[in-house]
C-alpha positions in Angstrom: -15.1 204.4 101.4 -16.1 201.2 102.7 -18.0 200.8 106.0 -16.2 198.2 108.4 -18.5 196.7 110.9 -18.5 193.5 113.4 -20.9 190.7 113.4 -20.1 189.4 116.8 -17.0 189.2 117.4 -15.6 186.5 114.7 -16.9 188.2 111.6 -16.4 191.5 109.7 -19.4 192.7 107.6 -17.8 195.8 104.7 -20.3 197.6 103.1 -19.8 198.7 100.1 -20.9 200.6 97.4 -19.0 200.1 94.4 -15.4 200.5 96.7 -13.1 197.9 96.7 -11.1 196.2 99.8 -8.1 194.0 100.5 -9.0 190.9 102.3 -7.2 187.8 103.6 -7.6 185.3 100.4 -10.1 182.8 101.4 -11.6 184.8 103.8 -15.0 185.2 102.5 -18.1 183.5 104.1 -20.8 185.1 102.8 -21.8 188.0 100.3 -24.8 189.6 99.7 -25.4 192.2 96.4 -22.6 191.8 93.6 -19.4 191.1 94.2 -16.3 190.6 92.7 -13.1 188.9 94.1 -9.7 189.0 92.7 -6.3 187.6 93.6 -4.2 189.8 94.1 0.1 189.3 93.3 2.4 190.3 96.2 -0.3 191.1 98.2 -1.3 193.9 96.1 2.7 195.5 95.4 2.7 193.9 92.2 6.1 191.8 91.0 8.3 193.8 93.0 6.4 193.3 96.6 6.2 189.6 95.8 9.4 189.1 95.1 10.1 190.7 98.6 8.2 189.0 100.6 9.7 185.2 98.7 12.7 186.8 99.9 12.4 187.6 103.3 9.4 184.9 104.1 7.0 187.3 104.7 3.9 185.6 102.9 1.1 187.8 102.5 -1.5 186.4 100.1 -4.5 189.4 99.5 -7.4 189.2 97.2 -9.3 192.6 96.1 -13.2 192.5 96.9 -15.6 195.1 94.9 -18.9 195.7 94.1 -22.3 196.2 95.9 -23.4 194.7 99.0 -22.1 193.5 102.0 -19.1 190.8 102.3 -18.8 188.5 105.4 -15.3 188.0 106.3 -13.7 185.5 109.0 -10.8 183.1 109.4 -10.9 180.6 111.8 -12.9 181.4 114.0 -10.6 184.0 115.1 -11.4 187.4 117.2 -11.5 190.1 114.6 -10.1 194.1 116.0 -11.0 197.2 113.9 -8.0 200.0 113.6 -9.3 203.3 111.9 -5.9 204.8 110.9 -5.3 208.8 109.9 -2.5 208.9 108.1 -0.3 207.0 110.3 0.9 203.4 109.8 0.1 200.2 110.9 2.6 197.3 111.8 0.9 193.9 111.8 2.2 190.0 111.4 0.7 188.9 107.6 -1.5 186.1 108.9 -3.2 188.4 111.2 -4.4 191.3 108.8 -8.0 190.2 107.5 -9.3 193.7 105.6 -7.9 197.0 105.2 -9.5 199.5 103.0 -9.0 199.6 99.1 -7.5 203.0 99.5 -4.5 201.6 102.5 -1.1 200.9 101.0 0.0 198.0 102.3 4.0 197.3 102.1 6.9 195.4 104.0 8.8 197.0 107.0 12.7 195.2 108.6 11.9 194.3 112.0 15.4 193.0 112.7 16.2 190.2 114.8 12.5 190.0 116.0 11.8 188.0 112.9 14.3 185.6 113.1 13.1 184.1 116.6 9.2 184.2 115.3 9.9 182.4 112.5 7.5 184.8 110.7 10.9 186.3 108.2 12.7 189.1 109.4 10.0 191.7 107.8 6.4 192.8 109.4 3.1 193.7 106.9 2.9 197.8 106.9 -0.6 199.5 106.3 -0.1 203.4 105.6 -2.7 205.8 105.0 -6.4 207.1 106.0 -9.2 204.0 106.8 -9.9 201.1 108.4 -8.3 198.0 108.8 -9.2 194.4 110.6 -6.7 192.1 112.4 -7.1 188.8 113.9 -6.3 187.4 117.2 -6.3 184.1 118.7 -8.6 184.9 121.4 -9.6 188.5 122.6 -6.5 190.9 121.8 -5.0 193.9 124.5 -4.6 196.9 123.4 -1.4 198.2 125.8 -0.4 202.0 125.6 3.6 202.7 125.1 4.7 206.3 127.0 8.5 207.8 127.2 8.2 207.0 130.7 6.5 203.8 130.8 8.2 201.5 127.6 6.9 197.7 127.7 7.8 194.2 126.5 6.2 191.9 125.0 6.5 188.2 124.3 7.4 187.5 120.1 4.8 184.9 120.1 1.7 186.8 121.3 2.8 190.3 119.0 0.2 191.1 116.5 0.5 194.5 116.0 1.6 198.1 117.0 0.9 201.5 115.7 2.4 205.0 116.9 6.2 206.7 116.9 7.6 203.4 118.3 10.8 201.9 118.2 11.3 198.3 118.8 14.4 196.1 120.0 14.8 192.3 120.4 16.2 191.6 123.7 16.8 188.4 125.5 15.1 188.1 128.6 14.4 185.3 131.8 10.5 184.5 132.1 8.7 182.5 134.7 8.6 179.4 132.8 12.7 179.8 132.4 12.9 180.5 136.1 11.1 177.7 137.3 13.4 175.2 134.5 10.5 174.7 132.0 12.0 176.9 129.5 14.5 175.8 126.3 17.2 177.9 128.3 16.0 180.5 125.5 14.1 184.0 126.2 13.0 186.7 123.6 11.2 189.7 124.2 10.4 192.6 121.5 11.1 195.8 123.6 9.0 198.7 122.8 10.2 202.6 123.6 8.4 205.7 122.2 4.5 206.7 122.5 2.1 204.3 120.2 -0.4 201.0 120.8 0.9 197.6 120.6 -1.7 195.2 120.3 -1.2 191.1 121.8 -3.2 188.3 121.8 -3.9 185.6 125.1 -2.4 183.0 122.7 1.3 182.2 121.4 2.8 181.7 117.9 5.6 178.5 118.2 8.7 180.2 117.9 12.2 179.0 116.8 13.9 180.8 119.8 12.6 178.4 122.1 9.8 178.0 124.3 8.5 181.4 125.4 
């Protein structure tokens, strides 16, 4: 299995020795050893997951990286978080997964309404299984704990990510901005209930359901 490390804070080093990895295509900035990259269709479902996600908008484009070395991965500049997973799933916006291990399944999850007011299709990127996997974040990401007695909400445009036995509702909402008459009249929140991790980022996605 490949070995996921951070170079700072803005760039993942992976390991490998002859294992392969999903990354974020274009992603690569450096590469040491022999490497091999290759697009991948549908972000690695094959015809069936690509069709999905033309459907729904959920655009996900993956290449495969193997060989033997170490690959340098970034995008943007962005803050890069590790997430070792054991068996459960991960829920994460496509434009912020970076790398998950060759051996993750990645697939498509209905997030509901959520999606429509993001603009980011009404389906979130799912990564199932036993290894690591890197998301990005637009400045340092929280990590917030969800309990049965303490549920939280969360702002659509800040979301990245969540992991656990959570379930999610879109809710409208008033914020501070609304109160104070600098809003679009519009408020979303994504409402999480159940025990799990919901990761955010200081930083907000534009969103069609109005400034948030």
């Amino acid at each position: 299995m490949a070995t996921f490390r951070l170079q700072g804070s803005k760039v993942l080093a992976v390991d490998m020795a002859g294992d392969a990895v999903k990354a974020k295509n274009g992603s690569m900035v450096a590469y040491d050893g022999q490497m091999a990259f290759k697009k991948l269709t549908g972000g690695g479902e094959g015809v069936r997951g690509m069709v999905t996600r033309r459907l729904t908008g959920e655009q996900m484009t993956m290449m495969e990286v193997k060989g033997q070395g170490t690959c340098y991965l970034a995008d943007r500049a962005s803050e890069i978080n590790l997430v070792s997973l054991r068996g459960e799933k991960l829920y994460v916006e496509s434009s912020n997964l970076l790398c998950a291990d060759g051996g993750l399944r990645t697939g498509t999850s209905f997030t509901g309404l959520r999606g429509g007011a993001t603009g980011n299709g009404l389906f979130t990127t799912t990564v199932e299984g036993t290894g690591q996997a890197a998301i990005l974040s637009d400045g340092e990401a929280v990590v917030l704990r969800v309990t049965p007695q303490y549920p939280l909400s969360v702002d659509p445009g800040a979301y990245i990510a969540h992991q656990g036995e959570l379930r999610q509702q879109f809710q409208s909402g008033v914020n501070f901005r609304t109160f104070i008459g600098e809003g679009s009249g519009e408020a979303f929140q994504i409402r999480f209930e159940g025990d799990g991790l919901v990761y955010v980022q200081p930083s907000e996605r534009n969103t069609i359901g109005g400034d948030i």
